[in-house]
N, C-alpha and C positions, 0 to 999 in steps of 0.2 A: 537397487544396488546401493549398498553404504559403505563409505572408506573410512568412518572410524564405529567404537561402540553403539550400538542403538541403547538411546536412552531410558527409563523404565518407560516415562511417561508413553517418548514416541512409538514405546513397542508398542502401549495400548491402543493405540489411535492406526495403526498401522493396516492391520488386519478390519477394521473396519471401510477400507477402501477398496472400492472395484477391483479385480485385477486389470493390471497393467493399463491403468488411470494413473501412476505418479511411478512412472519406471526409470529416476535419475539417482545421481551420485550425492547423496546426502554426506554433510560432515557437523560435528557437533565441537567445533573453538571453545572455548570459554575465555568468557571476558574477564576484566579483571575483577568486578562484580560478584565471580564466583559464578554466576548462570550460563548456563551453554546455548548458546545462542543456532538455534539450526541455519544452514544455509544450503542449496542448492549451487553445485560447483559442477558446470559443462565448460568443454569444447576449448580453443587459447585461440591467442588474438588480442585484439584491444579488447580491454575489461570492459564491460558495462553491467550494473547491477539495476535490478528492478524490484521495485518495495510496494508492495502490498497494501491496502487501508483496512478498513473497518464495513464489516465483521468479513473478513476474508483471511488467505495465508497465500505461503507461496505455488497455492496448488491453482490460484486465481491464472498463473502464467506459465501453465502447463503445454499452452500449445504453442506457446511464443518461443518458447524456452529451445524448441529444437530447431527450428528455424534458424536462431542466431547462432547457436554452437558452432555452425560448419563454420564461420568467419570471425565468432567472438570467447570471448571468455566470460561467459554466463554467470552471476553470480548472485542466487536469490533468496534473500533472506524472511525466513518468519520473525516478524516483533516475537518480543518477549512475552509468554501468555497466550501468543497464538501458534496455530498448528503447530512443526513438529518441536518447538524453544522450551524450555523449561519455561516453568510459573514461576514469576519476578522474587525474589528474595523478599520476605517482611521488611517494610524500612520506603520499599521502592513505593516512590508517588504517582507514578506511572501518567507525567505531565510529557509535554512537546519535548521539554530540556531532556528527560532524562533519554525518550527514544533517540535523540538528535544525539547525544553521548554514545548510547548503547552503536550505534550506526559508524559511529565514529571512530569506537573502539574494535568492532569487526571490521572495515577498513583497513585500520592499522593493522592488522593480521592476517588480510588477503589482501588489500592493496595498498601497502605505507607510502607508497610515492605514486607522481606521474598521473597524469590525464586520464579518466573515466565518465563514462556515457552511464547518466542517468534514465531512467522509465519508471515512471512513478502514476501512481494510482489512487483518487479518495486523499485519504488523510497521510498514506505514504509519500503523496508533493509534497504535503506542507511539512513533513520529515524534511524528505531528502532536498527540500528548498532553502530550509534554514540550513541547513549541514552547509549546500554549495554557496551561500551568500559568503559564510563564515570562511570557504574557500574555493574563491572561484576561478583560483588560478589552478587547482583540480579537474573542473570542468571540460568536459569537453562537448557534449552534446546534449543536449533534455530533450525527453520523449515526457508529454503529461496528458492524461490522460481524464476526464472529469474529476478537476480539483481544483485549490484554491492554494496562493502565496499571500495571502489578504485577508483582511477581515472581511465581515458581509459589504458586498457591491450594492451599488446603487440598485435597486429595484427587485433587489432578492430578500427572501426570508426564508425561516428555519418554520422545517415542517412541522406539524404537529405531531408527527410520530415520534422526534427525535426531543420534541418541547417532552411528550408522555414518557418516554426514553429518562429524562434527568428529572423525572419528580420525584420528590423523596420519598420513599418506602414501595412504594407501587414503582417506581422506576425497575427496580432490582426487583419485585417480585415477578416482570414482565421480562424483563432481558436476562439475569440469571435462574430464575425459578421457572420460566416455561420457554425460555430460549427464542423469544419474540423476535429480537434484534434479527440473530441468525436467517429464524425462519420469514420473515420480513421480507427480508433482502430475496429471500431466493424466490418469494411468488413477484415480488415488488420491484426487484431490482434490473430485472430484464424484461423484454416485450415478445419472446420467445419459451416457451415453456423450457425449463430444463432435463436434458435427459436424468433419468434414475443415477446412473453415475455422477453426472455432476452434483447433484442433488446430495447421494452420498459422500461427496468428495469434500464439498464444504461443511456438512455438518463435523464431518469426521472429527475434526479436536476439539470438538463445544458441548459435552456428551451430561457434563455436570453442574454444579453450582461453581463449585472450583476454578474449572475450565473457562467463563464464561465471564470472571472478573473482568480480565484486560478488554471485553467486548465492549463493559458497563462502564467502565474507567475511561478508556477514548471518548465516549459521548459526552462524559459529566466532563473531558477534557477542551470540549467546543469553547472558545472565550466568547461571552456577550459581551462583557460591562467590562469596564477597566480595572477594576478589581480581582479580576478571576489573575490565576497563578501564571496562565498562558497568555494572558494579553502581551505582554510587553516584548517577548520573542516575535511572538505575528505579526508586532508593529515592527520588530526590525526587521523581520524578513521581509516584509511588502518594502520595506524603505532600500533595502535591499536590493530589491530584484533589478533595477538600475545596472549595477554592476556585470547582471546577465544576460546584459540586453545583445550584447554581442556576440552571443552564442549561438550557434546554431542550435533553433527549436521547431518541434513538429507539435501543434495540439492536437489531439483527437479527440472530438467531443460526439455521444453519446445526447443528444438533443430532445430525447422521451427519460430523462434525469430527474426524477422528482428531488431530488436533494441539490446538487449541481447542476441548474437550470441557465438558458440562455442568458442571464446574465451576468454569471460567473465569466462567459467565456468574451461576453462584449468588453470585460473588464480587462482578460487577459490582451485582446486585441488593444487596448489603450494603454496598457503597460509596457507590452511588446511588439509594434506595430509591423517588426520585421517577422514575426513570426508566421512557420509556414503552417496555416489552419484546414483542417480537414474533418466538416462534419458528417456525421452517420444518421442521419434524418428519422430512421426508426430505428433507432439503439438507443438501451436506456442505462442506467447506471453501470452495472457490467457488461461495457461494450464490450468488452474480451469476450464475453459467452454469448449476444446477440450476434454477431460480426468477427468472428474469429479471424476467420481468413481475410477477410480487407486490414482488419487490425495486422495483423503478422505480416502480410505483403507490406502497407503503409511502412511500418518500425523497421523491416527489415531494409525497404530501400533505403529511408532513411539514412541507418545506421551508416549501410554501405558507402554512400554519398561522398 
């Protein structure tokens, strides 16, 4: 169901999905940008939006999504580049700054004022983390999910898939030219084989070379060294997160994580020691697709709370 235009792109991508695997109310805002930014729009109540990482969209919280509608106002957006958004205007750098803008400016046109529950996932915390440092008197709840507010933790490292991900020329003939990134994720990223649906669901808007930039641009977007365009945002978001300390937070950590590994989340425990943590012992990256139902129950009690 859509309550405004389907856009050319999202038409294509549309019909490439299961039936009745992604049956909500889509709407297509445009930012000031000029790009139409998709979001997923259920249910009223207190807002709360949940964003998406890499390589995913908003079909990652497909089953979360109805769950909260009966008590919430669901609000879930695709990055720009991914699933059903337009592909970024020439010009976009497609760094932390501009997503945390892009974020910022779909807010301001679904929710310009007033308290909002964050659920963020992957590189979608480290979005919607710098967004809430920069306003935390917006805040009302965080939901995160294997991710990072920080640069690398003490005793973690960067895979080699994602080191082969940002090497020059073979990076891009691996993640846009044969959709590695994507297909990666869906044998690698869970410890449960995927049904055919889901399988199809994620590929749906990664179909070309095109399609498949914003996949390659988020990883070449990882900060190592202080030179990179992103460091100085993740340093003030980690300095940051201070300010959130007084929030009500739930982790839920996916503990067979090749990328966000235990000690991502020993870190999050040191940063936020009030925080309520709940891990899923064999769930692995997409703990949303390992552990549906314990995820949805967890976030839903949560929310209610």
């Amino acid at each position: 169901m859509v309550t405004s235009p389907v856009p050319f792109r999202a038409a294509q991508i549309l019909p490439r999905l299961a039936p009745g695997s992604y049956s909500f109310c889509s709407r297509w805002p445009t930012l000031p940008s000029g790009s139409r930014m998709h979001h997923i729009g259920e249910g009223s109540g207190p807002p709360v939006i949940m964003l998406h990482g890499n390589p995913s969209w908003s079909f990652l919280y497909r089953n979360v999504i109805p769950a909260l509608a009966t008590t919430h106002r669901v609000i879930v957006p695709d990055h720009l580049g991914c699933g059903l958004s337009d592909l970024p205007p020439s010009g976009y750098r497609f760094t932390l700054a501009d997503r945390v803008a892009d974020l910022n400016d779909l807010l301001a046109i679904t929710v310009p004022n007033g308290p909002i529950d964050i659920v963020a996932h992957d590189w979608g915390g480290m979005i919607g983390l710098a967004w809430a440092v920069a306003h935390p008197d917006r805040v009302r709840r965080l939901v995160l999910m294997n991710t990072a507010g920080f640069g690398l933790p003490p005793g973690a490292s960067i895979p080699w898939s994602l080191r082969l991900a940002r090497t020059p020329l073979l990076g891009s003939l691996l993640v846009r030219g044969f959709n590695g990134f994507v297909k990666g994720a869906i044998c690698h990223g869970v410890t449960k084989p995927l049904p055919e649906a889901a399988r199809q669901g994620f590929l749906a808007p990664y179909a070309s070379w095109e399609d498949r930039e914003a996949i390659h641009r988020f990883v070449l977007d990882i900060p190592l060294s202080k030179g990179h365009p992103t460091w100085d945002l993740v340093q003030r978001t980690s300095e940051g997160l201070e300010s959130l300390a007084c929030k009500p937070a739930l982790l839920l950590w996916g503990l067979r994580d090749f990328v966000f590994t235990p000690p991502y989340l020993e870190q999050w425990r040191r940063v936020w020691p009030g925080a309520n943590a709940h891990v899923l012992p064999d769930a692995g990256h997409w703990l949303l697709e390992d552990e549906p139902e314990e995820c949805c129950r967890r976030i839903e009690a949560f929310l209610r709370s």
